[in-house]
MMTF fields as JSON, N, C-alpha, C and O atoms, coordinates in Angstrom:
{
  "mmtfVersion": "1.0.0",
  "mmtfProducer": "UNKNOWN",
  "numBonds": 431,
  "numAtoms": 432,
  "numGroups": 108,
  "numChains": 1,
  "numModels": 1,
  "chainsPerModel": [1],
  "groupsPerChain": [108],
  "chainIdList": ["A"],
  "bondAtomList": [4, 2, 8, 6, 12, 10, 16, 14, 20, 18, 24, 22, 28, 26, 32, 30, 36, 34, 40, 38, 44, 42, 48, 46, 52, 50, 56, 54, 60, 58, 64, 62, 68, 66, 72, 70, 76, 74, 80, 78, 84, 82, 88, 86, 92, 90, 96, 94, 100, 98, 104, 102, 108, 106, 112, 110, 116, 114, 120, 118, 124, 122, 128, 126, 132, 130, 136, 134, 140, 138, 144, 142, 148, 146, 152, 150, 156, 154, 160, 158, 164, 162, 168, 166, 172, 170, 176, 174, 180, 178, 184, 182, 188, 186, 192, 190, 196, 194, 200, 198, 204, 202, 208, 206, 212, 210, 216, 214, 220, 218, 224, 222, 228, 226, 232, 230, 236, 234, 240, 238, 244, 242, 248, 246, 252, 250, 256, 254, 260, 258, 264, 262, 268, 266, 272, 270, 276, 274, 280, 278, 284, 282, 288, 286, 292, 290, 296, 294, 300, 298, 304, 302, 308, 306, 312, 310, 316, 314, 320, 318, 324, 322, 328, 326, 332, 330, 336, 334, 340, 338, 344, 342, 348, 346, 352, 350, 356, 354, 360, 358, 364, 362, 368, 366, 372, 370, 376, 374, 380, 378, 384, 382, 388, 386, 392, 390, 396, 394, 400, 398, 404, 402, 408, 406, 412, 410, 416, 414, 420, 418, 424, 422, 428, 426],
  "bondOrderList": [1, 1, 1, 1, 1, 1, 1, 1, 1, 1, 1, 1, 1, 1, 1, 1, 1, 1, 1, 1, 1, 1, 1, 1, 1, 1, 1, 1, 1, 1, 1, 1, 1, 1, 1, 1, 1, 1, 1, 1, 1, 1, 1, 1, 1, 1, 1, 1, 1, 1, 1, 1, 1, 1, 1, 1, 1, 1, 1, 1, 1, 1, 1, 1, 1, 1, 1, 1, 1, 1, 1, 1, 1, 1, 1, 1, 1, 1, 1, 1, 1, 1, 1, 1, 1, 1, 1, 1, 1, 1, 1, 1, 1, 1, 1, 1, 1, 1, 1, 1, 1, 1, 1, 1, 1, 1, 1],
  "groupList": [{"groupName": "UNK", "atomNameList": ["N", "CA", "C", "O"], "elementList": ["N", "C", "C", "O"], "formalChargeList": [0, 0, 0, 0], "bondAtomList": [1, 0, 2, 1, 3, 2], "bondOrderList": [1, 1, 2], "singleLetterCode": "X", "chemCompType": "L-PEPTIDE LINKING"}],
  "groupTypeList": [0, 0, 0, 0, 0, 0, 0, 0, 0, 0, 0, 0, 0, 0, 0, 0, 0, 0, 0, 0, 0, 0, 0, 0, 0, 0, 0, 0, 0, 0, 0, 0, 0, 0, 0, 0, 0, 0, 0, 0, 0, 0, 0, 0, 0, 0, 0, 0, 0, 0, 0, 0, 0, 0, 0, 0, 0, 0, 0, 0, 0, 0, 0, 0, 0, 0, 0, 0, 0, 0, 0, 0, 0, 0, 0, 0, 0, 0, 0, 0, 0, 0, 0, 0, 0, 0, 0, 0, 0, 0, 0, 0, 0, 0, 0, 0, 0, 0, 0, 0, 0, 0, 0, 0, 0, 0, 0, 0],
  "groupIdList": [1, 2, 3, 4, 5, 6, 7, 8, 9, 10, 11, 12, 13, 14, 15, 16, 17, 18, 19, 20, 21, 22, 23, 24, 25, 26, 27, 28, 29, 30, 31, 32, 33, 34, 35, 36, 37, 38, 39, 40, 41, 42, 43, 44, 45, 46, 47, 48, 49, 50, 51, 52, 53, 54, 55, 56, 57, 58, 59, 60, 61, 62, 63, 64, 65, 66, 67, 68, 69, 70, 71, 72, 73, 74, 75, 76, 77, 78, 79, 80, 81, 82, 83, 84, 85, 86, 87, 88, 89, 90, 91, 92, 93, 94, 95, 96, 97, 98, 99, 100, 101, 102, 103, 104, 105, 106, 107, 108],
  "secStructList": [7, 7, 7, 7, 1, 1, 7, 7, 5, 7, 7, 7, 7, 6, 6, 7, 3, 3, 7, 7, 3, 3, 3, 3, 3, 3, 7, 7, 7, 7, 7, 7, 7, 7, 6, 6, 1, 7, 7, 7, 7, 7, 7, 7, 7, 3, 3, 3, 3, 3, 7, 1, 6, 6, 7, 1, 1, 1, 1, 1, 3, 3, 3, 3, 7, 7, 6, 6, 6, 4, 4, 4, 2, 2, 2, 2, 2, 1, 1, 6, 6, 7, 7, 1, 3, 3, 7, 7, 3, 3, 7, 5, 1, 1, 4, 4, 4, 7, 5, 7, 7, 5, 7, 7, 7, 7, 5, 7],
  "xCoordList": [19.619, 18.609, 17.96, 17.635, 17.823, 17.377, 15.926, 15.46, 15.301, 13.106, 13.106, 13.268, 12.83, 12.809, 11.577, 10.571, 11.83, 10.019, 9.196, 9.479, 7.762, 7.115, 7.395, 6.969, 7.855, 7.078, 6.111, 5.466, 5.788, 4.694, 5.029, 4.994, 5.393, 6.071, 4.652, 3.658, 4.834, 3.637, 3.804, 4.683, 2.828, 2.367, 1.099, 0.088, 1.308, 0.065, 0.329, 1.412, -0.65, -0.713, -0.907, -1.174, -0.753, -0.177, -1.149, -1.871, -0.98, -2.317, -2.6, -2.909, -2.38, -3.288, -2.554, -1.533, -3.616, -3.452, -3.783, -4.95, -2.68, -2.744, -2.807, -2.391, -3.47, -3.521, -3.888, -4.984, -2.773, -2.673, -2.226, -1.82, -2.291, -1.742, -0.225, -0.2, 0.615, 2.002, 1.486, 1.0, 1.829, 2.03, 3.401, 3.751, 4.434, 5.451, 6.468, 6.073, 7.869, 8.46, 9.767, 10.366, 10.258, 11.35, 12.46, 11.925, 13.75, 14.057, 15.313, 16.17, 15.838, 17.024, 17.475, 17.037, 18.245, 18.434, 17.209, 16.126, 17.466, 15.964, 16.798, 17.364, 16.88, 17.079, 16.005, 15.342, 15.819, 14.605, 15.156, 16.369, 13.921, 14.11, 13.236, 12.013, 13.987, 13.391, 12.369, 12.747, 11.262, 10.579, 10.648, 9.945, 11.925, 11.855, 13.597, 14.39, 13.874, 14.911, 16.259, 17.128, 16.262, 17.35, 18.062, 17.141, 18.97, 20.011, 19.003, 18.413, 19.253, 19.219, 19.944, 20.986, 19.274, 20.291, 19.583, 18.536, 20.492, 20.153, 20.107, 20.929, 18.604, 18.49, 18.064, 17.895, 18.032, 17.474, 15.845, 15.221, 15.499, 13.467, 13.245, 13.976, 11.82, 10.873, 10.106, 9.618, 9.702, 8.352, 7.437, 7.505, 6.741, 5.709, 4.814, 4.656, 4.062, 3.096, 2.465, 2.829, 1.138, -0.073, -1.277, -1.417, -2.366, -3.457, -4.21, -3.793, -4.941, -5.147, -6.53, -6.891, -7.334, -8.383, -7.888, -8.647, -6.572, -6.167, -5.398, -4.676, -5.636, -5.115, -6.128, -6.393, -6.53, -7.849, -7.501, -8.279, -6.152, -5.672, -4.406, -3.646, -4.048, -3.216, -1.858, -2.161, -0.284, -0.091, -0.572, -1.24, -0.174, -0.761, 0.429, 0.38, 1.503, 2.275, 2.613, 2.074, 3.53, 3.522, 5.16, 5.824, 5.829, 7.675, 7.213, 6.292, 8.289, 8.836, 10.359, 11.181, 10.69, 11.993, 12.302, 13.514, 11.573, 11.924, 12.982, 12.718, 14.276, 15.274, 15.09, 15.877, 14.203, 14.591, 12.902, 12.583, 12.099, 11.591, 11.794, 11.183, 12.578, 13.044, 13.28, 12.628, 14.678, 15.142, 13.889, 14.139, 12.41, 11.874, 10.682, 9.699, 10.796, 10.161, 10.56, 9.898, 11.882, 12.302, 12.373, 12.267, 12.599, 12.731, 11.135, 11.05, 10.076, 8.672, 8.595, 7.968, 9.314, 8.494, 9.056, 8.385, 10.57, 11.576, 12.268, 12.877, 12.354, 12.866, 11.545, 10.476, 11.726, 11.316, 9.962, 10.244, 8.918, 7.47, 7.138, 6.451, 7.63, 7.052, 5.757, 5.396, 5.403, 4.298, 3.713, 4.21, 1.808, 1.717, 1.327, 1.313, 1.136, 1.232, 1.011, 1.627, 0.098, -0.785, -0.164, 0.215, -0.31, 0.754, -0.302, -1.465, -0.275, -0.343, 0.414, 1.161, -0.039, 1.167, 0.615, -0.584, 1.409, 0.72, 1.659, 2.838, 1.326, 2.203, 1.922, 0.811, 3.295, 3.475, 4.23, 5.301, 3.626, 4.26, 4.701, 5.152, 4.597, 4.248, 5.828, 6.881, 5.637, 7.408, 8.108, 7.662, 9.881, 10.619, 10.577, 11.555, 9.778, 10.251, 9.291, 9.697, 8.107, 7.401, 7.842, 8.801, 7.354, 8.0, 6.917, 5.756, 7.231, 5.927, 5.834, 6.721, 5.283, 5.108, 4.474, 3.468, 5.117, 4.564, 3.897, 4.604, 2.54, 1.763, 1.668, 1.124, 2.403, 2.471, 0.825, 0.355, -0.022, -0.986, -1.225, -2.341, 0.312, 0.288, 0.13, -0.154, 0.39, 0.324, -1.045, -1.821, -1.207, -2.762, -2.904, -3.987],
  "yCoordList": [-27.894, -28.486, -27.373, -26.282, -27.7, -26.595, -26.473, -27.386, -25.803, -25.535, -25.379, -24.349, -26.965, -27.807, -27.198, -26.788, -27.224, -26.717, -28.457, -29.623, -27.32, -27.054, -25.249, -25.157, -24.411, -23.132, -22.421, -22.103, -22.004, -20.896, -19.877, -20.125, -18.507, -17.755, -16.801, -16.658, -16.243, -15.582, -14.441, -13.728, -14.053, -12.198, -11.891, -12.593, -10.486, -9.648, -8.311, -7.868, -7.811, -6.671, -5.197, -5.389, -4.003, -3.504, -2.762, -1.784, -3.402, -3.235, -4.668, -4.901, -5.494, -7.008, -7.382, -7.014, -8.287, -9.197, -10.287, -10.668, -11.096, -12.834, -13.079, -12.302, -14.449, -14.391, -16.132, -16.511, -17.094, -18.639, -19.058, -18.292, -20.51, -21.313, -22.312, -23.209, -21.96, -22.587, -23.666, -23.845, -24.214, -26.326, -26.728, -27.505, -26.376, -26.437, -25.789, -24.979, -26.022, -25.288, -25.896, -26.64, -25.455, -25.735, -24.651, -23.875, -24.252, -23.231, -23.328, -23.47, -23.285, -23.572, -22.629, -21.508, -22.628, -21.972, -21.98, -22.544, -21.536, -21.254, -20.338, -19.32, -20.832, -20.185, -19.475, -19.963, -18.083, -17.247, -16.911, -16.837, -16.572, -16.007, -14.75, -14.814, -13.539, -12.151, -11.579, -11.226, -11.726, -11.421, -9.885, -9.428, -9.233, -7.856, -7.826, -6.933, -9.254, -9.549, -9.91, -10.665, -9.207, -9.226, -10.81, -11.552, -11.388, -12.785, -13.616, -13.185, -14.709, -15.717, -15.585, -14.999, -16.101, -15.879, -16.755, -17.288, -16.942, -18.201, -17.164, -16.525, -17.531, -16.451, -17.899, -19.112, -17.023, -18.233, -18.043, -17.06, -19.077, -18.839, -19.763, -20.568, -19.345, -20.66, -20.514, -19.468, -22.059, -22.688, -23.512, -24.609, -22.479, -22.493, -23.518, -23.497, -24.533, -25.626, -24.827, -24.597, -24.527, -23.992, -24.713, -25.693, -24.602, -25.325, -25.187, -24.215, -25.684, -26.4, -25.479, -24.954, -25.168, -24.259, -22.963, -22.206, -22.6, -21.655, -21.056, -20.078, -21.922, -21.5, -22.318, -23.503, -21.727, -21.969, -22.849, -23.435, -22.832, -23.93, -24.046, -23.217, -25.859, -26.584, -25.635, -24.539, -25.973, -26.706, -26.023, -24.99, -26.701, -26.248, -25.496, -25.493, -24.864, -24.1, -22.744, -22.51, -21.917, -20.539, -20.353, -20.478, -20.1, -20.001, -18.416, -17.777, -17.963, -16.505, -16.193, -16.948, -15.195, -14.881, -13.486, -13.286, -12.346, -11.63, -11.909, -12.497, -11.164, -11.417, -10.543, -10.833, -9.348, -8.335, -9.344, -8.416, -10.194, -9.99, -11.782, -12.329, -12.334, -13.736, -13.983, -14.793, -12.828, -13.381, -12.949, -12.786, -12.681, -12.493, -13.609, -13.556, -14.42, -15.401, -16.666, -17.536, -16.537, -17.492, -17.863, -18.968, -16.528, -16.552, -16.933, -17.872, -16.637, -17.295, -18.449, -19.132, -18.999, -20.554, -21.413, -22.445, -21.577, -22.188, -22.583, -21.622, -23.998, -24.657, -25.074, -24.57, -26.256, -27.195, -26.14, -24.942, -26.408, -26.134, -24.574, -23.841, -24.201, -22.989, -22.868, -21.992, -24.174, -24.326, -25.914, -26.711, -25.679, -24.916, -23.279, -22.99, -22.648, -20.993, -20.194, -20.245, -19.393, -18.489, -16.925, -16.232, -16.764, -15.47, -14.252, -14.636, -13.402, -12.47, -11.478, -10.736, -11.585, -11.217, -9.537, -9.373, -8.553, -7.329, -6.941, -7.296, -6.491, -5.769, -4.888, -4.365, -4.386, -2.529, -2.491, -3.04, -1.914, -1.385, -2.645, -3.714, -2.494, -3.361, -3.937, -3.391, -5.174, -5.923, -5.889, -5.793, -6.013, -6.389, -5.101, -5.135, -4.044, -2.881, -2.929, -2.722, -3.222, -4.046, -4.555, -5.311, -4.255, -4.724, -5.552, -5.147, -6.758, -7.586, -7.099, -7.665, -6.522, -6.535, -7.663, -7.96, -8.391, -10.045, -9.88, -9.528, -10.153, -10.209, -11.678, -12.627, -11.627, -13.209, -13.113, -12.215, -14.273, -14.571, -15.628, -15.838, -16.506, -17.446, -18.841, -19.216, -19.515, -20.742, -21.548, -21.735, -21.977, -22.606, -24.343, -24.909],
  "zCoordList": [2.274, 1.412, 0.581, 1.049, -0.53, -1.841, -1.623, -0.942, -1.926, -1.933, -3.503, -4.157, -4.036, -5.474, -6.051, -5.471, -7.135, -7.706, -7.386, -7.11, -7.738, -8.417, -7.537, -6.386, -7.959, -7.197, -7.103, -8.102, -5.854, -6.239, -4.769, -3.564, -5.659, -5.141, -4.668, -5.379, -3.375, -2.932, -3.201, -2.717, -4.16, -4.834, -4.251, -4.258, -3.623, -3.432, -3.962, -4.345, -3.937, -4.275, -3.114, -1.928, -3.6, -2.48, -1.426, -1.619, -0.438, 0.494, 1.259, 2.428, 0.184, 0.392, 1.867, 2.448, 2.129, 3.401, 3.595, 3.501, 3.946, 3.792, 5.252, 6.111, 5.492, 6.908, 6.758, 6.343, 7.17, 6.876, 8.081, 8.955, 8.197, 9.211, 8.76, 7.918, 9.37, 8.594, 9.518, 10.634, 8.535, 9.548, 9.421, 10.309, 8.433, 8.233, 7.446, 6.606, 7.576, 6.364, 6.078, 6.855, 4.662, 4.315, 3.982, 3.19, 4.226, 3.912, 3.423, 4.295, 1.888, 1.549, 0.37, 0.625, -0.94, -1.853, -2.776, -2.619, -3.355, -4.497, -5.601, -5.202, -7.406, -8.311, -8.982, -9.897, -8.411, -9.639, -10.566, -10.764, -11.52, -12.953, -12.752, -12.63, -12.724, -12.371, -14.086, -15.203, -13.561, -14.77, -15.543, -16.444, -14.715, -15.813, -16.082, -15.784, -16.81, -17.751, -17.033, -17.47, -15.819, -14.878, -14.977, -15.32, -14.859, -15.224, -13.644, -12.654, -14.128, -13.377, -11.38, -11.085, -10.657, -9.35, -8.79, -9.155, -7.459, -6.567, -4.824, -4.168, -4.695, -3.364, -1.911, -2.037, -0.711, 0.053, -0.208, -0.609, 0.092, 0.443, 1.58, 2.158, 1.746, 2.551, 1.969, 1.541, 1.762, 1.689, 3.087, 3.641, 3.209, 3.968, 3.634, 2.414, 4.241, 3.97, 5.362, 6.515, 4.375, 4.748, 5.152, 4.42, 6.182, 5.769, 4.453, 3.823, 3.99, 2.486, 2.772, 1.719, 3.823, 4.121, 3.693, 3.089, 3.972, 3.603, 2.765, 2.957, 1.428, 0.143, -0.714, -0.514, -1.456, -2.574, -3.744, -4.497, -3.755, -4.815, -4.575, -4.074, -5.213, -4.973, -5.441, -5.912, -5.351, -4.016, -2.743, -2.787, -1.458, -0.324, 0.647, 1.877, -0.163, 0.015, -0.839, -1.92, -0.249, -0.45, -0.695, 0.333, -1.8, -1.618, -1.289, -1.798, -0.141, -0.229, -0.344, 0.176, -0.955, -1.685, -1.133, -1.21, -0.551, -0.305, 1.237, 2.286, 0.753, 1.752, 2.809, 3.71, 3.16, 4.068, 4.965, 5.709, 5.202, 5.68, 6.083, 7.001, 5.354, 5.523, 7.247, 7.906, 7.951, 9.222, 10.0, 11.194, 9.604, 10.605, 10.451, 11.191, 9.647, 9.18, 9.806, 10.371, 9.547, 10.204, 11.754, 12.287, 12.348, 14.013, 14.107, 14.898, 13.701, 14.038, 13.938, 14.748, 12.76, 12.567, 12.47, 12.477, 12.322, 12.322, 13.707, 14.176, 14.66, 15.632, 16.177, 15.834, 17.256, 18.51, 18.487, 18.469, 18.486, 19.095, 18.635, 19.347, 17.529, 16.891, 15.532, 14.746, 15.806, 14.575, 15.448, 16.244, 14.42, 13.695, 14.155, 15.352, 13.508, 13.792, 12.779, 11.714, 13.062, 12.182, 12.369, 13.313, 10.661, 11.082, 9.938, 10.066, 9.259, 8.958, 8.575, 9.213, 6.709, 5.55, 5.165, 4.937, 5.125, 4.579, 3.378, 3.381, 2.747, 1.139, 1.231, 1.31, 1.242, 1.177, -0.301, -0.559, -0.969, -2.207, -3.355, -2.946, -4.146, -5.64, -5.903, -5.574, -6.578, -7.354, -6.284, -5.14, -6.793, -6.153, -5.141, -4.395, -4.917, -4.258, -2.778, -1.635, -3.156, -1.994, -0.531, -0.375, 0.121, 1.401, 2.242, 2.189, 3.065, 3.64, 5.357, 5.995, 5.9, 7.683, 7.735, 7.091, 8.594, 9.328, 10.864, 11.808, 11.01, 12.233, 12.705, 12.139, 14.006, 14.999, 15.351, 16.049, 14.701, 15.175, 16.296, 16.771, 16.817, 17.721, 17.168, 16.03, 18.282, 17.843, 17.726, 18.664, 16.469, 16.72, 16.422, 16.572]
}
């Protein structure tokens, strides 16, 4: 199953720290358009459905695209009784070069 727009791909900046409650997710292909000209491609993502407390504006989800931090995204929140579950997003370093460390906050 594809993660359809509307998107909204999660950007921080480098330092920042996100810290949400997944209630659910979807995780399938996703076509970006790399904003420094690079061609069209089709990567995997998840879309995360967040509590709505914990995002300030609509939608009430988060797409992520980065692939190196995806299989650890997934082993948290993905199967039988792993959500919902609060996790904790950090950004190391700016654009596609950026890297996310993910903190298991447990299940809440």
């Amino acid at each position: 199953m594809a993660v359809e727009p509307p998107f909204d791909i999660l950007e921080a900046s480098d330092g920042q720290i996100l810290e949400f409650r997944v209630r659910d997710v979807d995780v399938g292909p996703m076509v970006i358009n790399p904003r420094d000209g690079r061609p069209a491609r089709e990567v995997q993502a998840i879309r995360m459905f967040v509590d709505p407390a914990d995002k300030r504006t609509p939608p009430a989800y988060w797409d992520l695209t980065s692939q190196l931090v995806l299989p650890t995204l997934l082993a948290l929140l993905v199967g039988p009784g792993k959500l919902p579950r609060r996790i904790r997003l950090t950004k190391h370093g700016v654009g596609a070069a950026g890297r996310w460390a993910v903190t298991d906050l447990g299940q809440s």
